[in-house]
N, C-alpha and C positions, 0 to 999 in steps of 0.2 A: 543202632538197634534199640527198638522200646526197652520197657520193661523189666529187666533181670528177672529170669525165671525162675528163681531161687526166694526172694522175697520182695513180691510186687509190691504189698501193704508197705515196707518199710521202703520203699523208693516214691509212692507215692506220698508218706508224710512227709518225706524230705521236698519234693518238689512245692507241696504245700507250703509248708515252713516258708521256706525261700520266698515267695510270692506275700507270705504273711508279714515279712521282715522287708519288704519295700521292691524287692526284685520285678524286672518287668517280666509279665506271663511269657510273651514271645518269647524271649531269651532263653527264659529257662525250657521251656517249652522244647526246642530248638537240644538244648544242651540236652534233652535227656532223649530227643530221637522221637517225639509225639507230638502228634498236629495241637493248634490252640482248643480246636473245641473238645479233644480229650483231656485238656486241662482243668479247662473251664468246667467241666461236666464231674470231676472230680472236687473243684471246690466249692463247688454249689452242693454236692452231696454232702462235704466236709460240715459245710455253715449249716445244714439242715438237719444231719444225723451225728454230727462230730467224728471221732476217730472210725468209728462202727460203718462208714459210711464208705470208707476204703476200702472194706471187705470186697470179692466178688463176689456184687448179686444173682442169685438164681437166676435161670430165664424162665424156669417153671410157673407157670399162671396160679394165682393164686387157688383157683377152683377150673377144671376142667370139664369143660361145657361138652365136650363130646364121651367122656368118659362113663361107663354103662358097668354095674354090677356084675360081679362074676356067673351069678345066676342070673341072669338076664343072655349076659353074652354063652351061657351056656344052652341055653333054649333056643338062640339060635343059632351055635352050631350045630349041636345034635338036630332040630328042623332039616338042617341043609341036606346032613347025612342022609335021613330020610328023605328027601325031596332034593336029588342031585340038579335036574334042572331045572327047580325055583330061583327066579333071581333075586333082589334085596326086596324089591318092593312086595311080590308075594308074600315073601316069608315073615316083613315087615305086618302086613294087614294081616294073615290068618293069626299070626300071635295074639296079635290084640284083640283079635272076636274071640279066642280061648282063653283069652286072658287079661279080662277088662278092669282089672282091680289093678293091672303090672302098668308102669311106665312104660313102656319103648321108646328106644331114639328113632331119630330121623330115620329116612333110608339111607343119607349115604354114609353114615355110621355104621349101619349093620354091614354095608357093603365092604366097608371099611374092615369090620370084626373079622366077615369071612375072609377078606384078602391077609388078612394078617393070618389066618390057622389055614391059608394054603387053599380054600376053598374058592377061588374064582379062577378061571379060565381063562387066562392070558391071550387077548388078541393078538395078531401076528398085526409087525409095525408096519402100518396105512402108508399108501400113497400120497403125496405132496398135492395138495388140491390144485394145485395149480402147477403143472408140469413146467420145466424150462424149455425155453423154444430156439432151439439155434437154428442159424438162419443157413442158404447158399453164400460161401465166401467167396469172393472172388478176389482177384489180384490185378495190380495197381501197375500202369505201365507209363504213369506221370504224377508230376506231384497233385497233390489233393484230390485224389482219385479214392482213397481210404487213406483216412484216419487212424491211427489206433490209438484205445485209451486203457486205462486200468488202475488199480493203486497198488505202488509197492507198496508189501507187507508192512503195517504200523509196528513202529518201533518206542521205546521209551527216549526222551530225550534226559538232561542233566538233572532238570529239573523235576523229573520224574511225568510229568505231562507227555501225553502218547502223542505222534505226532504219523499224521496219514500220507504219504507222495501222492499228490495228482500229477499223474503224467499223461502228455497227450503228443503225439509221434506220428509225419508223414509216413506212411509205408515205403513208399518208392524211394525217396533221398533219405530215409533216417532220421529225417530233420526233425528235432527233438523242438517243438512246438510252446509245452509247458513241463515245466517242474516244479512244483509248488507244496510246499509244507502246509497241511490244514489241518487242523484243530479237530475233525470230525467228516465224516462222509455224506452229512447232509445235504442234499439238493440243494439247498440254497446257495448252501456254499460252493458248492460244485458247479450251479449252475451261473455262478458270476466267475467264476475263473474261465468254464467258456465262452462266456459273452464275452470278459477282454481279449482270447485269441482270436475269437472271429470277427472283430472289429480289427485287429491289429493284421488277421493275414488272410479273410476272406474266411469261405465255406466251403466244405468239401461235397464230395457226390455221396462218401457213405461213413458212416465210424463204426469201427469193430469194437467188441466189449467182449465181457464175459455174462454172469447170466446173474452178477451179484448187483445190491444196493450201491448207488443209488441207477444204473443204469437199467436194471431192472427189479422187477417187483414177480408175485405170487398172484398176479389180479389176470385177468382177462389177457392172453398171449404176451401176456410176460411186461405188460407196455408202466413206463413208468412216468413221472411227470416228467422228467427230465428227457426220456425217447420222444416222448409224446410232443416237444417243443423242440428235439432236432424235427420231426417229422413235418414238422408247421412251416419249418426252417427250408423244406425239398431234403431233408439229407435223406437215403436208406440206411434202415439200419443193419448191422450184421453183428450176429452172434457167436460165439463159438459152445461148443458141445461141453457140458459141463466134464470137469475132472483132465481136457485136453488144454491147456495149457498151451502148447506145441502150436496148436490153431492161431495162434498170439506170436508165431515164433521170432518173428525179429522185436519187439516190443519186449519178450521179457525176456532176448540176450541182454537187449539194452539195459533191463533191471537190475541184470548180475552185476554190470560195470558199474551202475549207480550205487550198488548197496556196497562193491569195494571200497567205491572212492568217499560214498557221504556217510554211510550208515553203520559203519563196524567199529566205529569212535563218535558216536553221535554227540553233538557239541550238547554248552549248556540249557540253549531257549531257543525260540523259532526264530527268533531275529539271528542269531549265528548260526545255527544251522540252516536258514534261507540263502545264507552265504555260502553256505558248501555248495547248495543248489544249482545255485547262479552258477558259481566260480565253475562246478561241475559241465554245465549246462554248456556255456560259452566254447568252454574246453571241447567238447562232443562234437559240437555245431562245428567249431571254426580251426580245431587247431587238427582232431584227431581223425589220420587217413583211415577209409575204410576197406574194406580188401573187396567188398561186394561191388562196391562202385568202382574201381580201378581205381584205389589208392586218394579218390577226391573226397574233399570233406564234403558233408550235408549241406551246408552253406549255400557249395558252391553248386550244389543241385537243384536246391528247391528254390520255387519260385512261386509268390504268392498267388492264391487263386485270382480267379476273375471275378467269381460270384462275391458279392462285397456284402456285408452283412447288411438288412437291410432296416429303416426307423421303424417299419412295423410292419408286424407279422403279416402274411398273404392271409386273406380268408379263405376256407378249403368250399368250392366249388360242387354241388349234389345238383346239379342238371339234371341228370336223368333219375334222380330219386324222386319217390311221390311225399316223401314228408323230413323235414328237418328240425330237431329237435335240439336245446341246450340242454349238456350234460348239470345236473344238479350240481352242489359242494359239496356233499356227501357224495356222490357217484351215482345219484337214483337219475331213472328218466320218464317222465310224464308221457301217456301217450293213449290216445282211444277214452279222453275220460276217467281213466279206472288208475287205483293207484296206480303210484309209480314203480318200475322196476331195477332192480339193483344191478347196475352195469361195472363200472370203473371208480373210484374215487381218484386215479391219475386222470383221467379224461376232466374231470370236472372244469365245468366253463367251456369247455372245447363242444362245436356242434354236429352232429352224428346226423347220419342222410339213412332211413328208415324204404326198405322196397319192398313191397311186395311179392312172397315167394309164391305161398298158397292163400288160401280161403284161413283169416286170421293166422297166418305167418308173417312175419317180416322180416327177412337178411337188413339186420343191423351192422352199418356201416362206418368209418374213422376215415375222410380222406380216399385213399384209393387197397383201402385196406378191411376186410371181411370180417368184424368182430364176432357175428355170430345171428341166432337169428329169436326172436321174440314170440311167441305162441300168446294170443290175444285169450285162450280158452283158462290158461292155466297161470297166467299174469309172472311168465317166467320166462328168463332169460339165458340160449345154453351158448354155449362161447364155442367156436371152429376148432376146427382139426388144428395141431400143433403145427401142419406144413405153411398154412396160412400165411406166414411171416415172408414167406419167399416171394410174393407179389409185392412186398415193398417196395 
């Protein structure tokens, strides 16, 4: 435990002292339950300010820059009262044409003064600009038919570092494909844990997710970099409905068993708890029968795909488009001249096939997939209907 909360100052002279008297900072550091740089941040305060320096300082600013005289804040409240639907910036500008001698704050100060005396109007909480898009699921009546992936719930390990499960599971044999401890849910790293299972046992027809990071995103039909590079790959992809779980259902029975066996005693580092993994993994696969299958292990079911991963990506095909376009690094896309318009930042590098709907319209297109369609009048881009995902 840090601290003593009895008397911090006289625990931090002591851990000082110690450190002044030849002790190594780590050590003590360590012995009293605080990282190095709350040590260090302490004796540099010490050598600067001396004892006075172990105090706890304020967080209060020394001078507070949005802070407004009482009479000030009074003029506009009582304003409000009279003028219930002015909003800040109104009431802002008529004060100060009555009142040219008076400072006034910003506006989002004053917006600020009325939300504090109850004066603002609570918007009801908005819609996610970007819906989630679950797809048609289907089901799997051989191996690599679907996929399924997800991460079991991060957990703390020994060392106090969170630690994320990538798991990735044939539908049809169970066959528990990956199980992997990662440091974080980033693409990157996501996306090299499946390059080595798809070099290692081929490609499927589609991978099921859910509707989170890194599998998908808030951008344009939910597409993330990581979809957007199974898609390059031929895979479809399939979503399940947010809050349904169940859509996922033999993936995360499989969860429960993994979080008995690996995760209710989480070892000290990832290198020993990869070992549960493994040792878990092996277990699943080859020793344990299943009642679904008539008592045979996954093993003895699954058989690697045919489709083999391949050295480089297919290029996508716009034959019957009138215009092909690369997606920007930001996500913008040049087109007609006129700036560019903001599509994807996953898309980025990827090339978009542009048709002709109407007179300056375009159905903006990803592959064999409808992203939306571009109005040349108004240099904006609106994205398709949530079902769109279903022609995957």
């Amino acid at each position: 435990m840090p601290w003593k909360v009895s008397q911090p100052v006289d625990e931090r002279m002591r851990l000082i002292a110690r450190v002044l008297d030849g002790e190594r900072m780590t050590d003590v550091c360590r012995e009293f339950g605080i990282s190095r740089k709350t040590g260090n941040k302490f004796l540099d305060r010490y050598k600067k300010m001396g004892p006075g320096g172990l105090e706890d300082l304020t967080r209060r600013p020394a001078k507070l820059a949005r802070q407004s005289s009482p009479q000030v804040q009074k003029l506009i409240v009582d304003l409000k009262g009279d003028k219930p639907t002015w909003g800040a910036a109104k009431i802002r500008e008529y004060l100060i044409q009555k009142n040219p001698s008076v400072r006034f704050p910003v506006r989002s100060t004053v917006h600020e003064i009325l939300d504090r005396n109850g004066l603002v109007r609570k918007q009801g909480r908005g819609k996610r600009k970007y819906p989630a898009y679950p797809t048609h699921l289907g089901r799997a009546h051989e191996s690599n038919e679907i996929w399924c992936t997800d991460f079991k719930g991060q957990f703390r390990l020994g060392n106090r570092k969170y630690c994320y499960p990538l798991t990735i599971s044939d539908q049809f044999s169970r066959f528990l494909l990956c199980c992997e401890g990662l440091e974080s849910t980033r693409e990157t790293e996501v996306s090299q844990m499946f390059r080595a299972v798809f070099e290692e046992y081929g490609l499927p027809e589609a991978i099921r997710s859910d509707n989170g990071c890194p599998f998908s995103t808030r951008t344009v039909l939910g597409l993330s970099k990581l979809s957007v590079w199974w898609m390059r790959l031929g895979i479809r992809l399939e979503r399940i409905q947010p809050g349904h779980p169940e859509q996922n259902g033999r993936h995360e029975r499989m969860h429960r068993t993994l979080k008995e066996a690996t995760a209710v005693r989480p070892a000290s580092n990832f290198l020993q708890q990869q070992e549960l993994f493994d040792s878990f993994r092996e277990e699943y696969n080859e020793e344990r029968p299943h009642e679904s299958l008539k008592m045979k292990t996954p093993k003895s079911v699954y058989r690697p795909s045919k489709k083999s991963y391949p050295e480089h990506l297919p290029i996508p095909e716009y034959t019957e488009h009138d215009f092909v376009r690369i997606v920007y690094p930001a996500g913008g896309v040049r087109f007609g001249g006129k700036s560019s318009f903001f599509l994807s930042a996953a898309l980025a590098g990827q090339p978009i096939g542009l048709t002709q709907a109407e007179e300056k319209l375009w159905r903006v297109s990803f592959m064999d997939l409808d992203l939306g369609y571009y109005d040349e009048e108004t240099n904006r881009f609106t994205e398709m209907e949530k079902n769109a995902l279903d022609v995957v």
